[in-house]
N, C-alpha and C positions, 0 to 999 in steps of 0.2 A: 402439125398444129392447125392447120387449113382445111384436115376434116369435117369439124366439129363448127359446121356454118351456118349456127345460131347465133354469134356472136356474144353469147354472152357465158360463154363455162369459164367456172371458176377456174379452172388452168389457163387460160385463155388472160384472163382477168389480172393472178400472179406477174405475167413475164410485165417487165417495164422495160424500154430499148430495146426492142425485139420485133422481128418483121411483126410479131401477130401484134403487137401493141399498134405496129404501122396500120393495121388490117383494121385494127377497131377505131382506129382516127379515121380510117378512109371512108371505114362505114356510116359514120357520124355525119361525116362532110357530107357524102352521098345524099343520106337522109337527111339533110337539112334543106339540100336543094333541091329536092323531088318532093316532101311532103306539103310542100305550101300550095304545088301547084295543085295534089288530088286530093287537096281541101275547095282546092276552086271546085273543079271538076263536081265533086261533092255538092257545093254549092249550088251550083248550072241544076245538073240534076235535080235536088233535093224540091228548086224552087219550078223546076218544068214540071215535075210531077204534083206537086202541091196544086198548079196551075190547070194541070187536065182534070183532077177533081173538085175545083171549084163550084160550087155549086150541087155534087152529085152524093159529095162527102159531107158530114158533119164539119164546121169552123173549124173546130178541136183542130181536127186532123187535116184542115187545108192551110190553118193559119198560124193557130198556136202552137203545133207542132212542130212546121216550118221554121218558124221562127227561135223556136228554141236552138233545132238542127245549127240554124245559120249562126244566131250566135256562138255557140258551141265551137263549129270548124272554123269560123272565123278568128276566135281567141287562139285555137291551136296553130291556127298561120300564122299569124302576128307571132305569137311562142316561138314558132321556128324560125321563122323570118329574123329574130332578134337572136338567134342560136351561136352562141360562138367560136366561130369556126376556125378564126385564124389564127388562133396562137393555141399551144398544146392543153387539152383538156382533159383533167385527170380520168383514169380510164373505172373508176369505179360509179362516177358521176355518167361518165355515159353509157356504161352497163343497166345503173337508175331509169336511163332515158332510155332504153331501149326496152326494158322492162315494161317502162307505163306508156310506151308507144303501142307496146303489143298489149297490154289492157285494155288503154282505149281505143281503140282498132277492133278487139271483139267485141266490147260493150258499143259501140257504136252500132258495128252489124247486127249487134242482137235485136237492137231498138229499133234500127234503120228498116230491116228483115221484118218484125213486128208491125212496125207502121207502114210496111206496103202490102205485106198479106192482109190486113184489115182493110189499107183502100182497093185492095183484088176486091172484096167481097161485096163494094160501091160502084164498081166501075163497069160498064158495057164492054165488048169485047176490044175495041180499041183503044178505052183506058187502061182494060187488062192487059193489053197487049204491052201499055205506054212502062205500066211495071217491069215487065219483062223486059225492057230495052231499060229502065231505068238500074235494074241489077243486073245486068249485062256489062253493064260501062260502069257503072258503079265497082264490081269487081276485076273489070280486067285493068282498069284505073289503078285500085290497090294495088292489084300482082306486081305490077312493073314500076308501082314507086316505092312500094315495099320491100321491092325485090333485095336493095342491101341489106334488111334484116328478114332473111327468111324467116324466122318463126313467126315473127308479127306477119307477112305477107299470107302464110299458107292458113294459120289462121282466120284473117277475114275473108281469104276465100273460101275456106268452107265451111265458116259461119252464113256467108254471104249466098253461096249454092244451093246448101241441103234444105233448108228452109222452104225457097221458094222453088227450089224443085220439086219436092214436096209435094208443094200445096198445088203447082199446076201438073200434078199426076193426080191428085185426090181430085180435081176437077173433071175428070172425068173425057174435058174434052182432048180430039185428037189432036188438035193442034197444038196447042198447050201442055199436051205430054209429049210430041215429039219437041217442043222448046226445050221443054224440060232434060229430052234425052241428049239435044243438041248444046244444052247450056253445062251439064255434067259431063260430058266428053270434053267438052272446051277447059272446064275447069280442073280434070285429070292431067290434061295438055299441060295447061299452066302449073299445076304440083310437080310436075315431071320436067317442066325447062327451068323452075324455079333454082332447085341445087345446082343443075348445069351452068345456068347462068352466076352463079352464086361463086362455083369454083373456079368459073373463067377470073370472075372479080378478082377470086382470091389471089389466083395468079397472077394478077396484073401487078395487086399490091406486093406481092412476093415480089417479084422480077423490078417492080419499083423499087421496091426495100433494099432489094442485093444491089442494086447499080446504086442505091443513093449509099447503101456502107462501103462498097468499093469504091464512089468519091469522096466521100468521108476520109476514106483510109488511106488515100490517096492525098488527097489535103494535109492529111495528119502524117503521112512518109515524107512529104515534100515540107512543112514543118520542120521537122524531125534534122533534112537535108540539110535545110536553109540554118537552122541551129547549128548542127554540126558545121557547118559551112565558113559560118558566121561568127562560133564565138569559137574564144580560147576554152579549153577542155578545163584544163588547171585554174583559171581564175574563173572560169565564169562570163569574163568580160566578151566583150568585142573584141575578135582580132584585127590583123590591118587591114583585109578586104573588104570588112563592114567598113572601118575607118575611111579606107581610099573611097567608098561609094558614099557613105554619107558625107563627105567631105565635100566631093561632085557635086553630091544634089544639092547641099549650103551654096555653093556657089552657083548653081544654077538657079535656084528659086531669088538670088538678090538680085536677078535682072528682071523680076518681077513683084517683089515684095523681099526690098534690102532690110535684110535687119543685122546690126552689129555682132561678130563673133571673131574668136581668137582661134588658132591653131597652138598646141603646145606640144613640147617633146621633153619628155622627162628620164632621166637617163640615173638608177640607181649607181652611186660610189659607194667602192668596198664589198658589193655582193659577193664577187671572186671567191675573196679569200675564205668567205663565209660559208660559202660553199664546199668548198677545199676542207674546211676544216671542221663543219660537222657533218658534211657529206649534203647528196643531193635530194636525198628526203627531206630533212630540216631546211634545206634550200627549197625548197617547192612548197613547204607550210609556211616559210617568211613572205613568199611573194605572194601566196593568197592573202597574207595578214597586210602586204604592201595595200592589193587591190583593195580590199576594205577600208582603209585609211584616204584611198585617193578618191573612193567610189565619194566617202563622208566628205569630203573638202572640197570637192564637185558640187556636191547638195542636188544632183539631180538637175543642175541646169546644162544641159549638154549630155556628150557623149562622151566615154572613157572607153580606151579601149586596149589590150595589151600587143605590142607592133613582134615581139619575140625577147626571147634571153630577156634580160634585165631593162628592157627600154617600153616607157609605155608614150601611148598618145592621146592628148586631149582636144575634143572641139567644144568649144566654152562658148556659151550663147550669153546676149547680153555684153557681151565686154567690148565699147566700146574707146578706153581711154590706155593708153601703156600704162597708168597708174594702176586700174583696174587688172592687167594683165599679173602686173608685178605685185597686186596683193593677194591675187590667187598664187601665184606661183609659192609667194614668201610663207603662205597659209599648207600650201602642199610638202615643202620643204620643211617647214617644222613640225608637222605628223609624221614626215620619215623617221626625223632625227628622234620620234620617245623610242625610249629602249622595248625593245623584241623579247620575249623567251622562247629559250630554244633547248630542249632537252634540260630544264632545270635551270637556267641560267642566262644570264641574259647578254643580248649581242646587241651593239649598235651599227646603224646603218645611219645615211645621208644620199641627196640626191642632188643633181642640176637641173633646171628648167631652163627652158628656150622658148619664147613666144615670139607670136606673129599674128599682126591684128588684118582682119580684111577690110578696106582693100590695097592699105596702106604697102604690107609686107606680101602683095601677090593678088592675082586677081584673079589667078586661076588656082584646080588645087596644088597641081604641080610646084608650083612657086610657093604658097603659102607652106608646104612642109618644108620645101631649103630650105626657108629663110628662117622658119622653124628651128633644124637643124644648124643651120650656121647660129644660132643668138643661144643654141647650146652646146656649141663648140666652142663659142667665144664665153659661157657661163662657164665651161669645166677648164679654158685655158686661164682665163684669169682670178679664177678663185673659185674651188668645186666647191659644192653644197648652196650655191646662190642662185639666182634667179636672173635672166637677159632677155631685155624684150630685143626684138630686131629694129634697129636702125638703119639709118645712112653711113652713118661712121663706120657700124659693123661692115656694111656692101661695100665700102672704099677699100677695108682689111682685107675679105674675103678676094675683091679682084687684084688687090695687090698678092696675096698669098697664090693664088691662082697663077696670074704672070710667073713670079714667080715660079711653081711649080713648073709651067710649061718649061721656062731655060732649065731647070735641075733635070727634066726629062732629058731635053736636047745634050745638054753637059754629061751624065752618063752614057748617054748613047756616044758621045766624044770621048768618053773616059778627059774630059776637061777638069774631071776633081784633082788635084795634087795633094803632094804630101809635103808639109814643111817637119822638121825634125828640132824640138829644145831638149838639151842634155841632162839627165838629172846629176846632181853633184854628192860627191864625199866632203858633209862640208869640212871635216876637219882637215882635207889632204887638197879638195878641191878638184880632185880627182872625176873624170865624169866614170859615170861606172854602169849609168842605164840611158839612151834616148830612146822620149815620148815622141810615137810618131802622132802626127795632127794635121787633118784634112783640113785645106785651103780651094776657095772656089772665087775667082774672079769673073763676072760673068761681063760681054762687051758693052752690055744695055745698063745691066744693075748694079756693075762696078762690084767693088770687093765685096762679099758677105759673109758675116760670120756662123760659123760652123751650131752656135747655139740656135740662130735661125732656121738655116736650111735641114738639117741633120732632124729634128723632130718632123718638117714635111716631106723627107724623101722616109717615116719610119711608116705615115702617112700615107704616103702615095705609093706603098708597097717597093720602094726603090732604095730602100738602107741594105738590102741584102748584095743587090749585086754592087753596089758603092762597096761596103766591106769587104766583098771576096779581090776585088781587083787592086784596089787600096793595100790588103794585105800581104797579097802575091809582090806587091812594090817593094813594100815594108822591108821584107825578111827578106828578100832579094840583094836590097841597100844593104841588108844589115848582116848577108855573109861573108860582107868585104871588110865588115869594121875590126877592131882589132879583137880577139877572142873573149878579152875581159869587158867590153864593151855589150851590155845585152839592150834588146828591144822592148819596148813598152806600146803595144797597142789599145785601143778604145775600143771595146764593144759592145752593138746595142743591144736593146732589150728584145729587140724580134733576135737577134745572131745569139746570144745567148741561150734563150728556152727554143730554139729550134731542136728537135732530136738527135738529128747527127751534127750538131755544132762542134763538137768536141773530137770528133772523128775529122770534121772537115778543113779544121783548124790546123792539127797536127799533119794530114796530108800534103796544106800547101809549106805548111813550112820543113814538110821532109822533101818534098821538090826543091823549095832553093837551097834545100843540104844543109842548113842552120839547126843546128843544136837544140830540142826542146826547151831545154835549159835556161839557153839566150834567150827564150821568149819570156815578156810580161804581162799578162791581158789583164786590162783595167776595165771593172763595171762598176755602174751606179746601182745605189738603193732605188730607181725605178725600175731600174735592168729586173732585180731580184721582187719588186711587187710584184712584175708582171705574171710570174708563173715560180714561185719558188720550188716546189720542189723540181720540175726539171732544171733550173740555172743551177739548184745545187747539185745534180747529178752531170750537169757539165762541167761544173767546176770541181769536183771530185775524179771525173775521166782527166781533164788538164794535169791538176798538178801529179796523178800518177803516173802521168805521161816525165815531169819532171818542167811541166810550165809554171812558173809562179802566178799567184793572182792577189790583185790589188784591189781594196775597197775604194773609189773616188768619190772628190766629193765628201767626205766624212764631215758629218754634224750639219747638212744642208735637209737630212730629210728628218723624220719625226719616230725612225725605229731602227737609226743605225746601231744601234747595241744590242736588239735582238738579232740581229742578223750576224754580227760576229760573235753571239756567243753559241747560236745552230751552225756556223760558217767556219771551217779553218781557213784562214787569209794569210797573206805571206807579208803585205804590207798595207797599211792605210797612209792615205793620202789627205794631210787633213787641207783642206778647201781655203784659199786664199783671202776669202773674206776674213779668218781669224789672225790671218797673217798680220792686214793691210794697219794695223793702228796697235800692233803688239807694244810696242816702246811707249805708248803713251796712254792704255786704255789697261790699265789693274787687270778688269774681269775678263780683257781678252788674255792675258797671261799666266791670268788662275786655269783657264780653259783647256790653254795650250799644256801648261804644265800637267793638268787633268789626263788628259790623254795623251800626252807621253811615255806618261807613270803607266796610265792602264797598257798600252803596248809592251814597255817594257815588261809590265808583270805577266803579259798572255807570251810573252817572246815572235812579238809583230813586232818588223821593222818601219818605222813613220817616218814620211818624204812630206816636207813642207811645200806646197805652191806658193806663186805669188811673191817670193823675196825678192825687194826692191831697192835695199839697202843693208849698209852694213852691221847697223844697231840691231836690226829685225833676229841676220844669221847670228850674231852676237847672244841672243838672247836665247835662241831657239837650241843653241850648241851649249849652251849655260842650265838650259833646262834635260837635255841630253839625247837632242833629236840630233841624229847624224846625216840623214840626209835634207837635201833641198833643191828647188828649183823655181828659177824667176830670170826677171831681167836684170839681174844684181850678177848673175851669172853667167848667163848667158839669153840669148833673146833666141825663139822658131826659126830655122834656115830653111832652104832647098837642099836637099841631099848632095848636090856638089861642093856648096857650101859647109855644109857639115863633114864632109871627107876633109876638106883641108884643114878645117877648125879641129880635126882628130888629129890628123897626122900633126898639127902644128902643136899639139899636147903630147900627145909621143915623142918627138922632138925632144923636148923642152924638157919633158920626164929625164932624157937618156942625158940630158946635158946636165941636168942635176943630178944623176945618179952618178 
């Protein structure tokens, strides 16, 4: 394309973003800052020579013609002087300007040429001569400032030569035609470095062109990086690197221009299962339809960004008040909650939010996402689908759960957990016929604690699995002593449950202590089975063919205990003490009871009441046609040596009445 170094061919002309488009910007640049000067030049000239024929020449031609000249080159400097160079200028506009550069460039010389072969014909030999020096400079002036647009340049040079070469060979004298032979070798010279020089240009701009598109493209890869880098692929959004760094610099730039912003942590409930159950396509079209809702309820002030799985994070500019926090949060949380479509149908979702204001909840980023994190641990524990800004009271919880935690580390690592053991009963014989074994933790510092406390932060702190396994191994150990009709009743959580080989590792320990599958009872909760249903149910499918029974606990505490037994064969439900606690005195709790007794009876599940604390309670419950029970009416939790003599003293007793 760099051949053709007239700068103006219609191919040339076509390409737009293209070195040669670079080539005709360069040449424009060029030409704008060289032709003003060989309008001076021009100038100088025009009026030295006017000057030597003063007086020798006609006015016309020392004054009036002069003068036209000057105006003339004058207005074409100023023209280019004013040329706009700096910002991109369409390439057929400067094709125009190169065209009537090279117009008037030869109509100049034609005139210029004209009016000094006429003052030849006025002048003594030293005014002739002054000609001869006047197209001399005159033309090698043009070559080299026309040189970026050769065709205008070789033009007025050989408008500029032939003329007055010419006319000082038709003069006959010698000197004047060897100028003449000296001024036409000069001027072949110059046709001939013209293009040379012309291609070096070109080259410069080429080799300019390719290193400016190789940073170009270079800019636009590292783009490209920083995108990929930077955001999530699936939403679009920011991921947590962008997160963790714009976070940094929020907090860096308030030590210099503080201005109020929040941290938030928003945690989808319910995705799981939604996933599970139209699969993970439909799950990845809901969470792009998540990030659209969060991008809308953000409005653009801050950053959103998605941190992985189900959990996103927000930097929220502006928010300076926890009210402010908490009306974004409650504005984010009721966009989750409109219903979804998904394959035809529609699925609901909800979420928790956790905020943290700076510099109140942290002053670095590190801190402001704990405390983030904590205010929506403390949102999903006490009521999911709501909103917690971070407080003081939350950071008193969190160190108390903390402490905490550290003694439940120390205490497993002491195997300091026990087992206390309450019997379940035949109420109508009185007979016990199953114990519940149940973890007991005294700690020196924190005194007794209960099992509903610590048992959720050791599922937490990754330490329910080995509590279960050694807990167990106790269990079925105590309970290959008891008597044959006597079976065991364990608890297990929701990580021991959907583990893989739960079911495997279960039956293992308790063919070490040589205990009967049989004797075993393993009791799980409706959170056990959200967590991961279909492995909890293919563990508990492996159990009871093993010939373990399994119990639903807890019955009627959560909000889908009836879908779950009627996907689930159970052996017994356990219905949950709270419906016990006011039987004798509250109707609807007795409507309830009798409710689900019936339904057990009709599936042929056996139901074990907790919580009986009197007599009117098992009265009522044996009236409605529950056989078993268990409370402090019966008996209260022992220590296992306790509970061997509390057996043998019912063996006893049995034989003395038999």
């Amino acid at each position: 394309m760099f051949k053709d170094w007239s700068g103006a061919a219609p191919s040339v002309r076509k390409l737009r973003g293209s070195s040669a488009d670079q080539l005709v910007q360069a040449q424009y640049g060029a030409l704008a800052k060289q032709i003003p000067a060989l309008y001076v030049v021009l100038s100088v000239n025009i009026a030295t020579l006017a000057f030597t024929f003063y007086g020798s020449a006609p006015d016309y031609l020392t004054t009036v013609a002069p003068a036209v000249f000057l105006l003339l080159t004058g207005g074409r400097a100023i023209h280019w002087l004013r040329a706009d160079v700096g910002r991109h200028v369409d390439i057929d506009r400067i094709t125009r300007e190169f065209a009537r550069t090279t117009f008037l460039g030869v109509a100049l010389s034609v005139v210029l040429a004209a009016w000094g072969i006429v003052l030849f014909g006025y002048g003594n030999a030293y005014q002739q001569s002054a000609v001869a020096l006047f197209f001399w400079l005159s033309a090698v002036s043009a070559a080299f400032c026309l040189a970026p647009v050769p065709r205008a340049a070789i033009a007025v040079v050989v408008v500029s030569t032939v003329p007055i070469a010419s006319t000082f060979i038709m003069s006959g004298e010698p000197v004047f035609v060897n100028m003449a032979v000296n001024f036409a070798v000069v001027s072949l010279l110059i046709l001939q470095i013209l293009p040379t020089y012309f291609r070096s240009f070109a080259r410069i701009i080429k080799s300019r062109a390719s290193l400016s598109e190789r940073h170009r493209q270079a800019r636009e890869d590292n783009r490209i990086v920083r995108r990929i880098a930077y955001t999530d692929p699936l939403t679009g959004l920011a991921n947590r690197r962008m997160f963790e760094e714009h976070l940094s610099s929020m907090v860096e730039k308030s030590g210099t221009d503080p201005q109020p912003f929040a941290v938030g942590m928003i945690d989808l409930d319910g995705f799981k299962p939604i996933n599970d159950l139209y699969g993970h396509a439909a799950g990845d079209a809901m969470l792009r339809q998540v990030a659209r809702r969060l991008t809308a309820s953000l409005g653009g002030n801050g950053l959103l960004a998605r941190l992985g799985g189900d959990e996103f994070g927000i930097i929220a500019t502006g928010i300076a008040r926890d009210a402010d926090a908490l009306a974004l949060g409650n504005k984010v949380c009721e966009a989750i909650r409109q219903p979804y479509e998904i394959d035809g149908s529609q699925a609901l979702l909800s979420c928790s939010c956790g905020f943290s204001l700076f510099p109140t909840g942290g002053s670095d980023a590190e801190r402001l996402v704990l405390s983030a994190d904590n205010a929506l641990y403390h949102a999903k524990r006490r009521a999911r689908g709501n909103t917690e800004i971070f407080s003081m009271e939350i950071e008193k919880q969190i160190r108390e759960r903390a402490t905490m935690e550290q003694a439940l580390r120390r205490a497993v690592a002491d195997q300091a957990i026990t087992l206390h053991f309450q019997p379940i009963f035949d109420l109508t014989t009185r007979k016990v016929v199953t114990v519940e074994a149940l973890a007991r933790w005294t700690d020196p510092d924190l005194g007794s604690i209960s099992p509903d406390c610590f048992i959720p932060i050791a599922e937490q702190a990754g330490l329910i699995e080995e509590i279960t396994d050694f807990l167990l191994r106790d269990a079925v150990s105590f309970a290959a002593s008891w008597p044959a009709d006597v079976s065991l009743s364990f608890n297990l959580s929701a990580v021991s449950i959907v583990k893989p080989s739960a079911g495997l590792d279960i039956l293992a320990i308790v063919a070490r202590a040589g205990l009967p599958p049989d004797r075993l009872q393993v009791e799980i909760t409706e959170t056990a089975l959200m967590r991961d249903f279909e492995m909890a149910r293919a563990t508990i499918e492996n159990l009871r063919r093993a010939g373990v029974a399994v119990a639903l606990d807890d019955f009627g505490t959560g909000h889908s205990s009836l879908g779950y037994i009627r996907r689930i064969t159970f052996d017994k439900i356990k219905i949950d003490k709270e419906f016990i606690t006011d039987i004798t005195v509250n109707r609807k709790s007795r409507h309830i009871i009798e409710a689900v007794i019936g339904m057990c009876r009709g599936l042929g599940i056996r139901c074990v009441a907790e919580g009986i604390e009197d007599e009117g309670q098992a009265e009522i419950l044996m009236g409605h046609g529950c056989t078993l029970g268990q409370g402090y009416l019966l008996a209260r939790p022992m220590p296992a040596a306790d509970l061997a003599a509390f057996l043998g003293s019912r063996a006893a007793g049995d034989q003395l009445t038999a």
